[in-house]
C-alpha positions as CSV (number, residue, x, y, z in Angstrom):
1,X,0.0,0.0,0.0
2,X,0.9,3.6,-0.4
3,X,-0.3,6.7,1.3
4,X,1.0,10.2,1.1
5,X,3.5,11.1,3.9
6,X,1.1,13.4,5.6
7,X,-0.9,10.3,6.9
8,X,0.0,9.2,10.1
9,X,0.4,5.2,10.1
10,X,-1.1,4.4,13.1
11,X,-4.3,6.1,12.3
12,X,-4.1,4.1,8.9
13,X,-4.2,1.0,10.4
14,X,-6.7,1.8,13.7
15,X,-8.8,2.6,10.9
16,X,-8.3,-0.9,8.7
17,X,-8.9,-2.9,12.1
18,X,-11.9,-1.0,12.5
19,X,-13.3,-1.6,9.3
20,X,-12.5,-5.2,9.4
21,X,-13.1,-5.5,12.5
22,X,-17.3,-4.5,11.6
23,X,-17.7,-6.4,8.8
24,X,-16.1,-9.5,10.7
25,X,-18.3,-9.3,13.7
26,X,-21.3,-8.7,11.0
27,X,-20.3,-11.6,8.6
28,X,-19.1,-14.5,11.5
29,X,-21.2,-13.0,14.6
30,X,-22.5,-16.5,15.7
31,X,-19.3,-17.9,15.7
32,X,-17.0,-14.6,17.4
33,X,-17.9,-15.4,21.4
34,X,-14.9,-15.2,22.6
35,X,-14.8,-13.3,25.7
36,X,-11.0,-13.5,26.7
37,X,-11.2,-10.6,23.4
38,X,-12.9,-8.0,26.4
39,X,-14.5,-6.6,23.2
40,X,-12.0,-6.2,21.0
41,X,-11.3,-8.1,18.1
42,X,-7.9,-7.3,16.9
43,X,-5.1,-6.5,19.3
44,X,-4.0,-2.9,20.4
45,X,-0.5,-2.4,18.9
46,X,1.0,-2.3,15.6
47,X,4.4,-3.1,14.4
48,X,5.7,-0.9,11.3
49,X,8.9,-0.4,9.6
50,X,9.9,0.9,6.2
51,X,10.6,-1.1,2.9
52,X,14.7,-0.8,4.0
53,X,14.9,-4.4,4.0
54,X,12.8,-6.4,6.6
55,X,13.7,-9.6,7.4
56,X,10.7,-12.1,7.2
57,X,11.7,-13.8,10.0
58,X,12.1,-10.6,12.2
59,X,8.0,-10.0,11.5
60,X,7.5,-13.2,11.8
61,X,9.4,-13.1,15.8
62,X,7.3,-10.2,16.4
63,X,4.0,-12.1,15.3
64,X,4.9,-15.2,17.5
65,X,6.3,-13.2,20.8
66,X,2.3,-11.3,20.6
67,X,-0.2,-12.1,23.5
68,X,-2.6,-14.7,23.0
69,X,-6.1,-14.8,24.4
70,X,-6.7,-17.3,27.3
């Protein structure tokens, strides 16, 4: 994806869990009951970093090291 440099990336992607988050909970309601989630669906934080040469492994440590719901 590209946006213009005045976006601030963090509001990009509250705004993309938001909007997935809605049409999730519409689409799979019956089956999202989880209530270790305390109402959220996705978690709070983001990870970002530029193009420079990410390692897929380095996302992928950052992935697995995330809290899981009990």
């Amino acid at each position: 994806m590209q946006y213009l440099p005045k976006v601030v990336l963090s509001h990009r992607l509250d705004s993309l869990k938001g909007v997935s988050s809605r049409a999730l909970r519409h689409d799979f309601a019956a089956t999202i009951t989880n209530p270790a989630l305390d109402g959220r669906f996705w978690s709070p934080s983001h990870f970002a970093r530029s193009r420079g040469g990410l390692p897929p492994a380095t996302a992928q440590e950052y992935i697995d090291s995330q809290k899981q719901p009990d």
